[in-house]
C-alpha positions as CSV (number, residue, x, y, z in Angstrom):
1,X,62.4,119.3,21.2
2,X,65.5,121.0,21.3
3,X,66.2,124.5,22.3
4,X,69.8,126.5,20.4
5,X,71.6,129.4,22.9
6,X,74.4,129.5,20.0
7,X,73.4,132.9,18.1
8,X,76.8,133.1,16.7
9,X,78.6,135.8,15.9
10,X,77.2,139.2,16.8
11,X,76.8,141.4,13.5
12,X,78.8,144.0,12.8
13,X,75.7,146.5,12.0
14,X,72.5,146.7,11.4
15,X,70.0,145.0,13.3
16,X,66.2,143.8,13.6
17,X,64.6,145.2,16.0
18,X,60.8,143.7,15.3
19,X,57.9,142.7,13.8
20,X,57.1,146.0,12.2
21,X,53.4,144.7,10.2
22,X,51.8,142.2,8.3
23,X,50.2,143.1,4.9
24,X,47.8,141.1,3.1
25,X,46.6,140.8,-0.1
26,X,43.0,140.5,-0.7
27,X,40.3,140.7,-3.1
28,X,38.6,143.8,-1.1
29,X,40.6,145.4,1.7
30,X,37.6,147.5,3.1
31,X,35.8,143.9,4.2
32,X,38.8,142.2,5.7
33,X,39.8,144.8,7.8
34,X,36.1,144.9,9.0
35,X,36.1,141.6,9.8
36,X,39.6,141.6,11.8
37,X,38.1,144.3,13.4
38,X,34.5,142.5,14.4
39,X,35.9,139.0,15.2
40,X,39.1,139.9,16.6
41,X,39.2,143.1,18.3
42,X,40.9,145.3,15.8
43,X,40.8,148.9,15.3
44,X,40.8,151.0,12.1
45,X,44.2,153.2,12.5
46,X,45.2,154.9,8.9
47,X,43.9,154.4,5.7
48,X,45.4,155.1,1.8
49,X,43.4,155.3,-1.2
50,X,42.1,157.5,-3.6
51,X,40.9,160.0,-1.3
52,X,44.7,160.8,-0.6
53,X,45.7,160.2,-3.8
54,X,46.7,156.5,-4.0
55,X,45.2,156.0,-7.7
56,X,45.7,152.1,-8.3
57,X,46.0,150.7,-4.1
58,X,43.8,151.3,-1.3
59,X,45.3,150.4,1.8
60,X,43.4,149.8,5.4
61,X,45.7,149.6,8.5
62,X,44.1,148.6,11.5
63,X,45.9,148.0,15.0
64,X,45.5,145.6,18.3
65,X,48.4,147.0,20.8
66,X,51.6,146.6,18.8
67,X,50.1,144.4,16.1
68,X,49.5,146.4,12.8
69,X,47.9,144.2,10.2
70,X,47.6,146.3,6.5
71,X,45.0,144.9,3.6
72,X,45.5,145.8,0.2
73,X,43.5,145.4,-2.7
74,X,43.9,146.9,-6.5
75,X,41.5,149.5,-7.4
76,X,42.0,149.1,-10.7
77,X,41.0,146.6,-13.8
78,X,44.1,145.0,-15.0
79,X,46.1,144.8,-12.3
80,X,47.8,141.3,-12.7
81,X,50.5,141.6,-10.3
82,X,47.7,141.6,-7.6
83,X,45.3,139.4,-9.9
84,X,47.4,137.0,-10.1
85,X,48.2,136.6,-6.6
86,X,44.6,136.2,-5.6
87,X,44.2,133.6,-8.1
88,X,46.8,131.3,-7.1
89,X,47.0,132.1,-3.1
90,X,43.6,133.6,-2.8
91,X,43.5,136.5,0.3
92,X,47.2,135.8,1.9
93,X,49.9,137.5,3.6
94,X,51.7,139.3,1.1
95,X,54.5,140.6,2.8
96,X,56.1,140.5,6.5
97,X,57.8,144.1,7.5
98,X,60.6,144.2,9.8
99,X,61.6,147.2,11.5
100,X,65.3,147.1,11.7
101,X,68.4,149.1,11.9
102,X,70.9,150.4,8.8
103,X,68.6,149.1,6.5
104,X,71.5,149.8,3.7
105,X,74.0,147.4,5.3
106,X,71.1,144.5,6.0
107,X,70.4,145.1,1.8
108,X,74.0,144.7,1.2
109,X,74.6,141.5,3.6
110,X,71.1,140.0,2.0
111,X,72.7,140.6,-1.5
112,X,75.9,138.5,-0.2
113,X,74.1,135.6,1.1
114,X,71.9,135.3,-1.9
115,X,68.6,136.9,-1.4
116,X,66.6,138.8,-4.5
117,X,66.2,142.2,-3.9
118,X,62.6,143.1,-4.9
119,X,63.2,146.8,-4.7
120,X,66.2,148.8,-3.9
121,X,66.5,151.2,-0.4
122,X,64.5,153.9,-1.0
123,X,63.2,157.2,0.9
124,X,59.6,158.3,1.5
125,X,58.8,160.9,3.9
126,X,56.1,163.7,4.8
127,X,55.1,166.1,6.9
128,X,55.4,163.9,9.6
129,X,58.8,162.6,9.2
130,X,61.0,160.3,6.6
131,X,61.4,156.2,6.6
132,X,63.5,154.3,4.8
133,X,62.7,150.8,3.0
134,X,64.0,148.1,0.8
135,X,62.1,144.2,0.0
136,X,63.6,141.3,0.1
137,X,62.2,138.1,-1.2
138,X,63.9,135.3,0.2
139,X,61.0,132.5,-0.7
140,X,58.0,132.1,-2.7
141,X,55.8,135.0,-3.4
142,X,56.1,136.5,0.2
143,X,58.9,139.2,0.6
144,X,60.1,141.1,4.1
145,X,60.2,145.0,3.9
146,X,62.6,146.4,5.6
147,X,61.7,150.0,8.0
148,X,64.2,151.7,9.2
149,X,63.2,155.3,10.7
150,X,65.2,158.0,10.1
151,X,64.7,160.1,13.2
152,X,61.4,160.2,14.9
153,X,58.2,159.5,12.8
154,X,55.1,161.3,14.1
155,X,52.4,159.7,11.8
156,X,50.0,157.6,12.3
157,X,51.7,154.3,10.2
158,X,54.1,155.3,7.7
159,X,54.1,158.1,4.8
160,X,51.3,158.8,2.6
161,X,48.5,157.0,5.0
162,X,45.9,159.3,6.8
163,X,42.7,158.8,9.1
164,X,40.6,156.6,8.1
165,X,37.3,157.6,6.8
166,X,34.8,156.0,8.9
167,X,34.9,155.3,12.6
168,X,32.4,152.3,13.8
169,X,30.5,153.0,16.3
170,X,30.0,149.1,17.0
171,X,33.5,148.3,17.5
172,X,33.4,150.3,21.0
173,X,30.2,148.2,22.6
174,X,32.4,145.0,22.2
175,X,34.7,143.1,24.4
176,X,38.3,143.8,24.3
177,X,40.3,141.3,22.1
178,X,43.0,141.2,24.8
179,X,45.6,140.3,22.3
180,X,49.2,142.0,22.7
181,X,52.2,141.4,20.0
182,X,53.1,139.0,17.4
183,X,54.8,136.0,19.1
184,X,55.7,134.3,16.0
185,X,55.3,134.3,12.1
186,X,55.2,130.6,10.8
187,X,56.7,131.2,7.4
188,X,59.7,129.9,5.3
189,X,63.2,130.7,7.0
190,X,64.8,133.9,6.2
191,X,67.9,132.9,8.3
192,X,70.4,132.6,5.5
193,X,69.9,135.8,3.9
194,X,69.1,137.9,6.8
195,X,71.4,137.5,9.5
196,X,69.0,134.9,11.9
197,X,70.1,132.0,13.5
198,X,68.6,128.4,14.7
199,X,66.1,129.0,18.0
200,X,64.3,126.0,19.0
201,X,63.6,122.4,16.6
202,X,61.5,119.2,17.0
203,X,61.8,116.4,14.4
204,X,58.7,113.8,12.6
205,X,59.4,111.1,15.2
206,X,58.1,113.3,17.7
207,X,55.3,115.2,15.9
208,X,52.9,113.0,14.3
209,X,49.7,111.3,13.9
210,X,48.5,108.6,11.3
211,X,48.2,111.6,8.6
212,X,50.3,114.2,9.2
213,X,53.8,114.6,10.7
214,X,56.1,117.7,11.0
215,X,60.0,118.8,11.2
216,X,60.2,122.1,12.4
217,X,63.1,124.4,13.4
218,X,62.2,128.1,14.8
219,X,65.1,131.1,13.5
220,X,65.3,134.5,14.9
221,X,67.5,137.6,14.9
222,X,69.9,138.0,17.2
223,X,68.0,139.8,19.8
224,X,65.8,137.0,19.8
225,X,62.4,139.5,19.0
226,X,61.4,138.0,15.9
227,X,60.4,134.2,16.0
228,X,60.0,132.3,12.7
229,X,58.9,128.6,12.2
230,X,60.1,127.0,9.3
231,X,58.1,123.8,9.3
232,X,58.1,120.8,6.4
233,X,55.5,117.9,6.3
234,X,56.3,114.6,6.4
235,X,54.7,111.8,4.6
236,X,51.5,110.1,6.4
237,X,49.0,107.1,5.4
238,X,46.8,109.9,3.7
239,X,47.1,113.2,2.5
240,X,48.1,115.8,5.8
241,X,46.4,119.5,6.8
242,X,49.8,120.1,5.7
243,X,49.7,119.4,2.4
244,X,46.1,120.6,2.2
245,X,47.3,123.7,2.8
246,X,50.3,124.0,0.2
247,X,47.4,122.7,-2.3
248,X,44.7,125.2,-1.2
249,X,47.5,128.5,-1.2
250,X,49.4,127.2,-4.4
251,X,52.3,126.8,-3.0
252,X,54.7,128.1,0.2
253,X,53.2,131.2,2.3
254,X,52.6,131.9,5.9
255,X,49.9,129.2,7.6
256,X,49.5,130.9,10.8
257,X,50.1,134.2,12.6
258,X,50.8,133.7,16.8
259,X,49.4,136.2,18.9
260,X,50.4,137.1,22.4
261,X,47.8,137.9,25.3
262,X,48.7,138.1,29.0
263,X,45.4,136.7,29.6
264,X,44.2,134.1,27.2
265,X,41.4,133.5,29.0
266,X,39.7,136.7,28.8
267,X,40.8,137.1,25.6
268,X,39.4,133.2,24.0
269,X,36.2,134.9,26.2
270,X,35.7,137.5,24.5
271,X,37.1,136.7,21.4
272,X,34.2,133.6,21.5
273,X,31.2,136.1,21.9
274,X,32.4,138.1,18.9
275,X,32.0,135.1,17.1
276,X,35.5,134.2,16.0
277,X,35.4,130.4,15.7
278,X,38.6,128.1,17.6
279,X,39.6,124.6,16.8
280,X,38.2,122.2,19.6
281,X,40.0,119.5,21.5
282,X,38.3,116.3,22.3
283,X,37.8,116.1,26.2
284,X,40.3,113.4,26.3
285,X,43.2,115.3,26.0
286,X,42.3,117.4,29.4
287,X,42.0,113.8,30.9
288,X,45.4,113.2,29.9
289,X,46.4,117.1,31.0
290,X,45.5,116.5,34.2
291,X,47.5,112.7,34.6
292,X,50.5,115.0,33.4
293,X,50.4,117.6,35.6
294,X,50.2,115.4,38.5
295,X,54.0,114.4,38.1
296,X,55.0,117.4,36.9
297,X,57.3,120.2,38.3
298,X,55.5,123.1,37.5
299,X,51.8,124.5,38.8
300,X,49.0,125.7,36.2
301,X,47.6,128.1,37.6
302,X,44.8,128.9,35.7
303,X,42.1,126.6,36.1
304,X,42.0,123.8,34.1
305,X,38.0,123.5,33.9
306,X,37.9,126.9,32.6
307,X,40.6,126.0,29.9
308,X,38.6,122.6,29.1
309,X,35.5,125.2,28.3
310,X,36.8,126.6,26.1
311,X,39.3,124.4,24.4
312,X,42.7,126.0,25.4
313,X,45.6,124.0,25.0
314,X,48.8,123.6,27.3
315,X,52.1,122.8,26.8
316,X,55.0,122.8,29.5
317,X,59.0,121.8,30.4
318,X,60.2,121.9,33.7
319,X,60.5,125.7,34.0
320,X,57.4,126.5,32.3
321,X,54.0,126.2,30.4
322,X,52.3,128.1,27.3
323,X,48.6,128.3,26.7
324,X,47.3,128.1,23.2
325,X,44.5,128.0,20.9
326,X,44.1,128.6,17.2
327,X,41.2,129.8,15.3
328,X,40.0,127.8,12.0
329,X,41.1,128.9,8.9
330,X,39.7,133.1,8.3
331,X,39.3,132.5,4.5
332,X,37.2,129.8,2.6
333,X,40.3,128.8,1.7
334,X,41.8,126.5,4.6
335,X,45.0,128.1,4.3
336,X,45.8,131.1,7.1
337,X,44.5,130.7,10.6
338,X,45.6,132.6,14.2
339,X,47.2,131.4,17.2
340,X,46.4,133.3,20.5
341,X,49.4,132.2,22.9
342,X,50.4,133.3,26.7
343,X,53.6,132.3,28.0
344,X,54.5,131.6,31.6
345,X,58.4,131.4,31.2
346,X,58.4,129.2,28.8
347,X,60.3,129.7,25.2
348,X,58.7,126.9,23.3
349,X,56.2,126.2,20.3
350,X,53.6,124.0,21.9
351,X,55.1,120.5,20.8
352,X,53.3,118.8,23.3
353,X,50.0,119.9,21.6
354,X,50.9,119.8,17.6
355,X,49.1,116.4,17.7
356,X,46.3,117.2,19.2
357,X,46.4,120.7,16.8
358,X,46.7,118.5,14.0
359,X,43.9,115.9,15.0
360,X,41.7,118.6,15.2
361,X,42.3,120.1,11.5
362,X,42.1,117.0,10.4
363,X,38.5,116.2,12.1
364,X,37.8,119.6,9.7
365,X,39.7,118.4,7.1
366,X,37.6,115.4,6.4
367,X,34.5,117.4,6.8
368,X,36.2,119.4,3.9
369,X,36.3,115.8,1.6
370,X,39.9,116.4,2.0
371,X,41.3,113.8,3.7
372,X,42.3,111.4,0.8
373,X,45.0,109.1,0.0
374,X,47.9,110.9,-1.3
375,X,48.2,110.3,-4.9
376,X,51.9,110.4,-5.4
377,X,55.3,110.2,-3.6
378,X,56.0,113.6,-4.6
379,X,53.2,115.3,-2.6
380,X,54.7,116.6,0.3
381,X,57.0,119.9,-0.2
382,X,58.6,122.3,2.3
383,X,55.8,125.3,2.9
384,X,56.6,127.8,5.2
């Protein structure tokens, strides 16, 4: 792997300051939410729909810390914008919102290195302040909103969204989900169009097994607070998880969302008697762990029989080590799935554990009947 401390030349304005939210599209917003809520510790936080006067979108915001997750859904017959969406991606992330500075200029640089402007800056405000916004679509059918505040907003979201209209009394008697910011959005590089530069990159001859193998390169603004993968499969003996999953989203779109916990373990705890479901590593791998760690020059300090129970993975460098774990896909689709990360100074993207991420999708995979021989050279595209 290879880690980039070039971030070029500072820009002149303007400037992304974070992952503002995620907003999904889905064939009934009221039910995902509930279920991000049950299995993954969630909380309903503002809600738009035709209570407030939102005639063909309802909207359901719920929150975890600084993660805001939005699912939309249309309310109306005939709405083939959103139809069609479903039917080629089924429920997928839709957009990923950036909150940034001088939205204008970032419009105008985006324009100049070649991105399509979905929609124009444009100003919405209420009683509880104004925001500014503009969409980019740099790839596919996912586009990046741009928020820029214009003074301080007092709401609960963003304009137009109020309380929600129920409050679950079951969502209090659970566990915590432990779960803290979004570490990293795996989706198709917005670097060229919106001012981010190269981060971190591991090539095929490092990431593989006999099915699936991977390029990766990781971009980010210059304050390094937003972290994008941009991976591409490479070809195998049969047909990858990769490719499964450009087959089963119809096309590019974001595979996985990485969340951040300062204690994984308590979180992959709790997060387990909700019910949320994790891939599983084989007990091998923590054999091999453990011959590892014995020559290396950091400590784990958690123990490593509690992360064998409940299949956490670990990755490390000499400075540092990551724990991860990623949940199976959360549609029937096997296209999106989670990633609940902690880091202990360490910057990377678990390469040390892609293979044995990838063995286990593929262990699912062929459960699926989808582990086949690929049926032509042209297979394999770029999907993130």
């Amino acid at each position: 792997q290879t880690s980039y401390t070039d971030k070029g030349e500072k820009p002149e304005r303007g400037k992304f300051l974070r992952f503002h939210h995620v907003k999904f599209w889905v064939g009934n917003a009221k039910q995902a939410a509930g279920f991000y809520c049950d299995k993954m510790g969630f909380e309903p936080l503002a809600y738009k729909g035709l209570e407030t006067g939102s005639r063909e979108v309802v909207s359901h915001v719920i929150k975890q810390d600084k993660i805001l997750f939005v699912f939309e859904s249309a309310l109306n017959p005939g709405n083939e914008e959103m139809g069609e969406h479903l039917i080629q991606h089924g429920d997928a992330v839709k957009d990923i919102a950036f909150q940034v500075e001088d939205c204008d200029f970032l419009v105008k640089k985006a324009k100049e290195r070649g991105a399509v402007i979905v929609k124009e800056p444009w100003v919405e405000q209420d009683k509880d302040g104004k925001v500014k916004y503009a969409v980019v679509q740099t790839y596919g059918d996912t586009t990046h909103t741009l928020v820029e505040y214009m003074g301080p907003y007092k709401g609960l979201f963003l304009p137009g969204y109020e309380k929600p209209l129920f409050k679950d009394q079951l969502l209090a008697k659970l566990p915590p989900g432990c779960l803290s910011f979004i570490d990293h959005i795996n989706a198709r590089s917005p670097r060229s169009c919106l001012l981010f530069h190269r981060f971190w990159s591991i090539d095929d001859k490092q990431i593989h097994t006999q099915y699936s193998s991977l390029r990766s390169i990781v971009v980010t603004n210059y304050e390094e607070t937003i972290k994008m993968p941009i991976n591409e499969p490479a070809h195998g003996k049969k047909k990858s998880q990769i490719q499964e999953y450009v087959d089963y989203n119809g096309g590019p779109g974001v595979q996985h969302i990485a969340l951040n916990t300062s204690n994984i373990i308590q979180a992959i705890v709790n997060l387990r008697a909700r019910g949320m479901e994790f891939l599983s590593a084989p007990d091998t791998y923590y054999d091999s762990l453990r011959e590892k760690l014995k020559t290396a020059k950091i400590k784990v300090k958690e123990d490593l029989k509690t992360l064998q129970d409940l299949k956490i993975l670990v990755d490390f460098d000499d400075k540092g080590y990551l724990l991860q774990i990623f949940t199976k896909p959360l549609q029937d689709r096997p296209t999106l799935f989670l990633e609940v990360i902690q880091r202990n100074n360490h910057f990377g993207f678990g390469a040390g554990n892609f293979k044995s991420l990838f063995e286990a999708i593929e262990k699912d995979q062929d459960a699926r009947g989808n582990l086949t021989a690929l049926t032509s050279d042209g297979d394999l595209k770029a999907f993130y």
